[in-house]
C-alpha positions in Angstrom: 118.4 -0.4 247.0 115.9 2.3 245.2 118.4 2.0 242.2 117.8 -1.6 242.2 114.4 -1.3 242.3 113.9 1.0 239.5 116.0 -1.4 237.3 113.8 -4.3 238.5 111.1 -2.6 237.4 112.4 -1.6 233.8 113.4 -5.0 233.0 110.2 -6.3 234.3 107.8 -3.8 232.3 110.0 -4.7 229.1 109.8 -8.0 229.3 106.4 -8.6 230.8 103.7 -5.6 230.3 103.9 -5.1 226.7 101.7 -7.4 224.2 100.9 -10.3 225.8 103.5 -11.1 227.9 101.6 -10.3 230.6 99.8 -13.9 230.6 103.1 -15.3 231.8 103.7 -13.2 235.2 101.9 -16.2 236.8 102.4 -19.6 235.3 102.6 -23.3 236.4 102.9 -23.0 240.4 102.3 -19.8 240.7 98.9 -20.3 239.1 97.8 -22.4 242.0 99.9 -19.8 244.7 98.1 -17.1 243.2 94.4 -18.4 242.9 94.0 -18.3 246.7 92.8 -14.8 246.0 90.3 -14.3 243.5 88.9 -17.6 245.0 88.4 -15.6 248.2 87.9 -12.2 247.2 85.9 -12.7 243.8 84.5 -15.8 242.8 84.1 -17.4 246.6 85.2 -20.4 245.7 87.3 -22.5 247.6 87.0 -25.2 245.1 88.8 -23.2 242.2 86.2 -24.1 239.5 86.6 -20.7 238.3 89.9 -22.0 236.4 87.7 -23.8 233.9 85.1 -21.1 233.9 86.8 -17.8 233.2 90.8 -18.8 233.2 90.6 -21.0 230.4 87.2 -20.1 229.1 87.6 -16.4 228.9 91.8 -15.7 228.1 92.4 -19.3 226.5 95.9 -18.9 227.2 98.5 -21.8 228.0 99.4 -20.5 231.0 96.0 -21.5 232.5 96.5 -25.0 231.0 98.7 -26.6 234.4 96.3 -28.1 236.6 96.9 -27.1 240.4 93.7 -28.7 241.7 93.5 -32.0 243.5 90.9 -34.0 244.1 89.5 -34.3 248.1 86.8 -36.4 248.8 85.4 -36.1 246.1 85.8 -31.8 246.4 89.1 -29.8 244.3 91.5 -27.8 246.6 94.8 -26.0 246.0 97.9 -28.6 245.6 99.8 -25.1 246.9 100.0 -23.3 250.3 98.0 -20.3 251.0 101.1 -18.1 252.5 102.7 -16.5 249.0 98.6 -15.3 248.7 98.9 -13.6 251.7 101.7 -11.8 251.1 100.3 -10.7 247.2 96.4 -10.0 249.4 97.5 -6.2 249.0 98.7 -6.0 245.8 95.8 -7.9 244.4 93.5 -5.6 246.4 95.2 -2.4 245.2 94.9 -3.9 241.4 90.6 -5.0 241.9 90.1 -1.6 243.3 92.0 0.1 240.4 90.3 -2.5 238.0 86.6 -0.6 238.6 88.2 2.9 238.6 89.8 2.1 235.1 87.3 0.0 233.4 89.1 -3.0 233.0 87.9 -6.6 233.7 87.6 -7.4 237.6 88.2 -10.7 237.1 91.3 -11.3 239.2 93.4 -11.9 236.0 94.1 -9.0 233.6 96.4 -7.4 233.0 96.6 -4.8 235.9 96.2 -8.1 238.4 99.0 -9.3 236.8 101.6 -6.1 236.6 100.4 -5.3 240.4 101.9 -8.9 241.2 105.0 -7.6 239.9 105.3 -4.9 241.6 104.5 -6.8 244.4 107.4 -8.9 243.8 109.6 -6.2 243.8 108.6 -4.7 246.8 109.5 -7.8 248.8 112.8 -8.3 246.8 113.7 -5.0 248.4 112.2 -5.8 251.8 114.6 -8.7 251.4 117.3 -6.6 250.6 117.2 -4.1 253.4 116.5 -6.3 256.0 120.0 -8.4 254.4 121.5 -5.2 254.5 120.7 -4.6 258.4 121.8 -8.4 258.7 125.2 -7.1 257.5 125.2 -4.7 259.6 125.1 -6.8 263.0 128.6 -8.1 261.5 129.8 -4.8 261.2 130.1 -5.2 256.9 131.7 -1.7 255.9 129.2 0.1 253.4 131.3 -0.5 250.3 131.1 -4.3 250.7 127.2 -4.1 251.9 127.1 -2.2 248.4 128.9 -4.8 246.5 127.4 -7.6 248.2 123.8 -6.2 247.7 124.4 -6.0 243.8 125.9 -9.3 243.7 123.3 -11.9 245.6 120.8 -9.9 243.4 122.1 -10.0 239.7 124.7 -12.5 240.2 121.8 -15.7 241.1 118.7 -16.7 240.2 117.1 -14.3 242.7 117.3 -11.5 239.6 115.3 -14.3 237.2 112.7 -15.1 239.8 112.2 -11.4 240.0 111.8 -10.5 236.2 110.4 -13.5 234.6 108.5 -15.7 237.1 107.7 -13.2 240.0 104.6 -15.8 240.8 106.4 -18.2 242.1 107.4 -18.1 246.3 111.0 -17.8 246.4 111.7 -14.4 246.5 108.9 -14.3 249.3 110.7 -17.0 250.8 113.9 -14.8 250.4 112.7 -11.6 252.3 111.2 -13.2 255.0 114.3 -15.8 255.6 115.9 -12.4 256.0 113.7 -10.9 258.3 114.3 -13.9 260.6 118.4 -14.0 259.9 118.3 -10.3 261.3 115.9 -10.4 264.4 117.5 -13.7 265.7 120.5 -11.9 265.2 119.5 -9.3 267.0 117.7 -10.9 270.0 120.8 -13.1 270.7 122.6 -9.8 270.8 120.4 -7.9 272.8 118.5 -10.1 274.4 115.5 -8.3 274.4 112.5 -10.6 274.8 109.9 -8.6 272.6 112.2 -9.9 269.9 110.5 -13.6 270.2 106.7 -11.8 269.2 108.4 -10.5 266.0 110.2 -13.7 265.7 106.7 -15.7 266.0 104.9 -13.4 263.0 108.1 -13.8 260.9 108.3 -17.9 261.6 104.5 -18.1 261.0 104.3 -16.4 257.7 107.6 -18.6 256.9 105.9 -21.7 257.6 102.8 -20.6 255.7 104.5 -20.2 252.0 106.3 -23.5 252.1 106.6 -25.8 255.1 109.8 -27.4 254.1 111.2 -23.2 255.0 110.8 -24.8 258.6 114.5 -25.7 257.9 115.5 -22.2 258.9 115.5 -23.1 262.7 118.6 -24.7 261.7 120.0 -21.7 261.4 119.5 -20.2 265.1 123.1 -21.6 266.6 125.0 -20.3 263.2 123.9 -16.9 264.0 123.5 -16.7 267.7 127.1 -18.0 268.5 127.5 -20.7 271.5 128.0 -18.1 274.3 125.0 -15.8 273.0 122.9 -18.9 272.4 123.2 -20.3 275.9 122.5 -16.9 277.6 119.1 -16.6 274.8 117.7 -19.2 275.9 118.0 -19.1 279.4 116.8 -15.1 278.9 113.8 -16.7 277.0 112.7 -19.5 279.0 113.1 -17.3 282.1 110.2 -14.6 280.7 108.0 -17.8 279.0 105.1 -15.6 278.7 106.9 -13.9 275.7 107.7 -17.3 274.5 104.7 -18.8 274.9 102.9 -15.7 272.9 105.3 -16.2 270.4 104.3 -19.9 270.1 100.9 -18.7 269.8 101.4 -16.1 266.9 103.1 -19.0 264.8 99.9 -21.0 265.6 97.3 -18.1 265.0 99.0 -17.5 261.3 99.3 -21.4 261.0 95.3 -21.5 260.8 94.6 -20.0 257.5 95.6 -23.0 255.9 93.4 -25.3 257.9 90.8 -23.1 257.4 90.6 -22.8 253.8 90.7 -26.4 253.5 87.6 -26.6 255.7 85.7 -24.0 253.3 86.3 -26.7 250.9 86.9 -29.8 252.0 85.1 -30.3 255.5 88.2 -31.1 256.5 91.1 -29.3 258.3 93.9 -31.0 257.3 95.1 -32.8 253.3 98.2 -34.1 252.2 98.0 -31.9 248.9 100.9 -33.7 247.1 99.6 -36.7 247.1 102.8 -39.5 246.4 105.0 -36.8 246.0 107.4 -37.1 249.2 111.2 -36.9 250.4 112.8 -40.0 250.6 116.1 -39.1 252.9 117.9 -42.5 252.4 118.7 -41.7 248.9 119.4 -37.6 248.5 121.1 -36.4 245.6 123.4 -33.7 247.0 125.9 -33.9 244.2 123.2 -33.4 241.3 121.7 -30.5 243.2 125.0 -28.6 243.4 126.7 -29.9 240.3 125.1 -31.6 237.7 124.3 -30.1 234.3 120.5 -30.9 234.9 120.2 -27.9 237.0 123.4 -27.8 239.5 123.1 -24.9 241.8 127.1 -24.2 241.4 127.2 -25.0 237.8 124.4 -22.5 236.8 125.1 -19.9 239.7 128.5 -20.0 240.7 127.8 -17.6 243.1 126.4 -19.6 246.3 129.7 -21.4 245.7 132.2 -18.3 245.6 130.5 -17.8 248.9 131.3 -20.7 250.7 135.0 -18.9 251.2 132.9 -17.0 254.0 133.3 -20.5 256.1 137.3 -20.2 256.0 136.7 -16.5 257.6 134.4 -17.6 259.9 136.8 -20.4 261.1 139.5 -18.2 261.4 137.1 -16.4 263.8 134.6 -18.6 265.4 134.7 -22.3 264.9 131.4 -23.2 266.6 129.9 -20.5 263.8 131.8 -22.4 261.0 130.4 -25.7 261.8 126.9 -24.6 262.7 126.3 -22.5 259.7 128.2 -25.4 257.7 125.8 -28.0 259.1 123.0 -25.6 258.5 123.9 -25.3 254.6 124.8 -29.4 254.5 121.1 -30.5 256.2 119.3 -27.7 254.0 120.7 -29.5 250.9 120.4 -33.1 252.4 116.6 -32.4 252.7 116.2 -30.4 249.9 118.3 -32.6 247.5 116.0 -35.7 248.8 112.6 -34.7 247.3 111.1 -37.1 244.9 112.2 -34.6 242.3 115.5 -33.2 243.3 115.3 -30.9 240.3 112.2 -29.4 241.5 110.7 -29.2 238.1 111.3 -26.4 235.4 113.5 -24.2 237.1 116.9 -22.0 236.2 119.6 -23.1 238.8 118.5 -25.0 241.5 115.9 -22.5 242.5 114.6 -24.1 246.2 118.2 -22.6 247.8 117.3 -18.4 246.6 115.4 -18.1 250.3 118.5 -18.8 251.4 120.5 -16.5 250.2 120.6 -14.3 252.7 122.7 -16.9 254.7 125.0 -17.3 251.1 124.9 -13.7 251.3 126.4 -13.6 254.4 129.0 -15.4 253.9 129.8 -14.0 250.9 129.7 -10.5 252.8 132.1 -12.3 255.6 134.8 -13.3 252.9 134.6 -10.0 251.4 135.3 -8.2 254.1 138.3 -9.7 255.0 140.4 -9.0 252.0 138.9 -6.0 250.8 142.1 -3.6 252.6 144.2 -5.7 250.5 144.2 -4.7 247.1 145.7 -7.0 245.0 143.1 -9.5 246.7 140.1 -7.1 246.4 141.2 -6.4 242.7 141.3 -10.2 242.2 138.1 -11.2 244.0 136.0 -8.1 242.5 137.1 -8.8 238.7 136.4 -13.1 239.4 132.7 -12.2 241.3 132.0 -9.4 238.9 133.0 -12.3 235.6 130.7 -14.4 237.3 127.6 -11.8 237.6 128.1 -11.3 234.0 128.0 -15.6 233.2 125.0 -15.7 235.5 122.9 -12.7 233.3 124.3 -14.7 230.2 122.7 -17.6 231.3 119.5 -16.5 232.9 119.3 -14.4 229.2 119.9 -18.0 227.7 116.8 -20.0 229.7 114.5 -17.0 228.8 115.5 -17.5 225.2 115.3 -21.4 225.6 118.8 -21.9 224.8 118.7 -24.0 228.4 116.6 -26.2 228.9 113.9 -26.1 232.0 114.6 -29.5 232.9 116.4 -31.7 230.3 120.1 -30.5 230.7 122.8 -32.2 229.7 126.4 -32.2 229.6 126.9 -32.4 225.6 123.7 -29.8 225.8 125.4 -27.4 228.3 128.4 -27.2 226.3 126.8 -26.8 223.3 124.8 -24.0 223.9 127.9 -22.5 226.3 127.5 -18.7 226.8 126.6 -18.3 222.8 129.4 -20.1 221.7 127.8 -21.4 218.7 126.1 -18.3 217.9 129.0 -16.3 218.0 131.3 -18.6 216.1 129.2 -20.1 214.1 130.2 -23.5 215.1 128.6 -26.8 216.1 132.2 -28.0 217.9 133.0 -27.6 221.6 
């Protein structure tokens, strides 16, 4: 995992730190999931009027064009959640206190703000990843298919772009936490051990407070508690409620900083921040988030869908597992796939399914596993997964250069611009 980190952290400075790349570390959402802190820590201003005042006045740069405000009785607020603030709150307040011993602007974004972020992002990309790794663990992975699966979920998806070119945005937050949780329920429904729910709570809480819609992860709790274990969890929980009903109140306690910051602007505790923007469930659009060349989740990261063969070990061995963890996926991309925009916006892959990745992961590891002493199979299933890392880098390489399109995919595009194909053969033909 250090290894990974040191390469995350090369590709990141090369792309990012030099010139003025810098500007782009936060851009679009991650504008409005960022501003949370200099509104609190500098400018106190829970209105966000400093984006006019200093983002736009002062760097005049287009990544403080996108407008996260919205309007609140007749007061601005943040369209985003508080939660991926909270989680930057200690890399911001290493960068503003380096910002004064270095000279530079303390103005919540230069540069050093910015590269802190991405270090930042790192960090929980690795917290992600060992936590995954202990998740492994509780399903007895050997080490060389923890290695191999490691490497895999994290250059082989769009987890490895979300990293090195838009570390603002919440996902890989999303991802380390949804890990966290994946390894503690785990655990508890193993052991049993009620302190586990307190943990549980904090790591639910914080969930809930980068995105709501990660609330979906409950879903998960029969997939990895088993029907036996589960029965015996609950009963174990219920029966010391006092560690429960803490752990209800953690989740609460961590709720409140949204409601909070909307009263320090609003007068109000509660907004709908997305105004008409809603799911509609009667009409998802399953297919188009998994296949379609708009921004199809197996299409562009064929990956998560590789890892699916985990469900065929997994019936082999436990069938209630198989069908929770397949109804877990299936609701996850019901839901997801029925948001007013399915495609989420400018995005490479279908980027609202990296927090779960360490459920993909899992599976992946689970399939692995059970080939890897046969070595024709392994040979085979290394040399097709490791083909398919190299398509994914080829392609997140290809967004960056703008070869792919953010959000206007389309079949006769796609195939165009296939892997380089014209480039390399100098040909407009398929």
């Amino acid at each position: 995992m250090l290894l990974i980190g040191v390469i995350m952290i090369w590709v990141s400075s090369n792309l990012n730190w030099s010139k003025e790349n810098w500007h782009g570390i936060i851009a679009v959402d991650a504008t409005g999931y960022y501003a949370y802190l200099p509104a609190t820590f500098i400018y106190k201003d829970p209105n966000f009027q400093f984006l006019d005042t200093v983002c736009r006045k002062k760097y005049n740069h287009k990544f403080h064009d996108y407008e996260y405000r919205v309007l609140n009785n007749d007061r601005l607020t943040n369209k985003y959640f508080i939660g991926t603030a909270v989680l930057q709150s200690p890399f911001f307040l290493i960068a503003h206190g380096l910002s004064f011993l270095l000279g530079e602007d303390s103005d919540g974004y230069s540069k050093i703000y910015m590269v802190l972020l991405q270090i930042g992002t790192v960090f929980y990309l690795l917290l992600g990843l060992f936590y995954f790794n202990k998740l492994l663990g509780e399903y007895k992975i050997s080490t060389a298919v923890k290695i191999f699966s490691l490497i895999v979920i994290t250059f082989g998806t769009n987890l490895f772009h979300y990293v090195v070119e838009e570390p603002g945005m919440s996902h890989v937050f999303s991802f380390s936490f949804f890990a966290m949780f994946a390894f503690y329920i785990k655990r508890y429904f193993t052991s049993y051990k009620t302190q586990y729910l307190l943990k549980i709570g904090l790591i639910l809480g914080i969930i809930l407070l980068i995105r709501p819609i990660n609330g979906l992860i409950i879903l998960s709790i029969p997939f990895l508690a088993g029907w036996k274990n589960l029965k015996i969890g609950v009963i174990k929980a219920v029966g010391k409620y006092y560690f429960l009903a803490f752990s209800f109140f953690i989740i609460l306690l961590v709720l409140t900083l949204q409601p909070l910051f909307y009263y320090w602007g609003t007068n109000e505790f509660w907004i709908y921040s997305y105004g008409d923007e809603s799911l509609d469930l009667l009409n998802p659009n399953v297919y188009n988030i998994l296949f379609s060349y708009k921004k199809g989740l197996f299409l562009y990261t064929p990956v998560y869908l590789m890892s699916l063969f985990g469900f065929w070990t997994l019936w082999k061995k436990n069938r209630f597992q198989a069908l929770t963890g397949f109804l877990f996926l299936f609701s996850v991309t019901y839901i997801l796939s029925s948001w007013w925009q399915w495609y989420y916006g400018g995005s490479f892959s279908s980027r609202v399914f990296i927090e779960y990745l360490p459920f993909f992961g899992l599976l992946f590891a689970l399939f692995s596993q059970s080939i890897w002493r046969m070595k024709w199979k392994r040979k085979t299933w290394l040399g097709v997964i490791l083909l398919l890392v190299v398509v994914c880098q080829l392609q997140t390489y290809q967004y960056r250069r703008g070869q792919i399109h953010w959000s206007e995919m389309t079949e006769e595009k796609y195939w165009d611009v296939f892997l380089g194909w014209k480039k390399v053969f100098g040909t407009n033909e398929r």
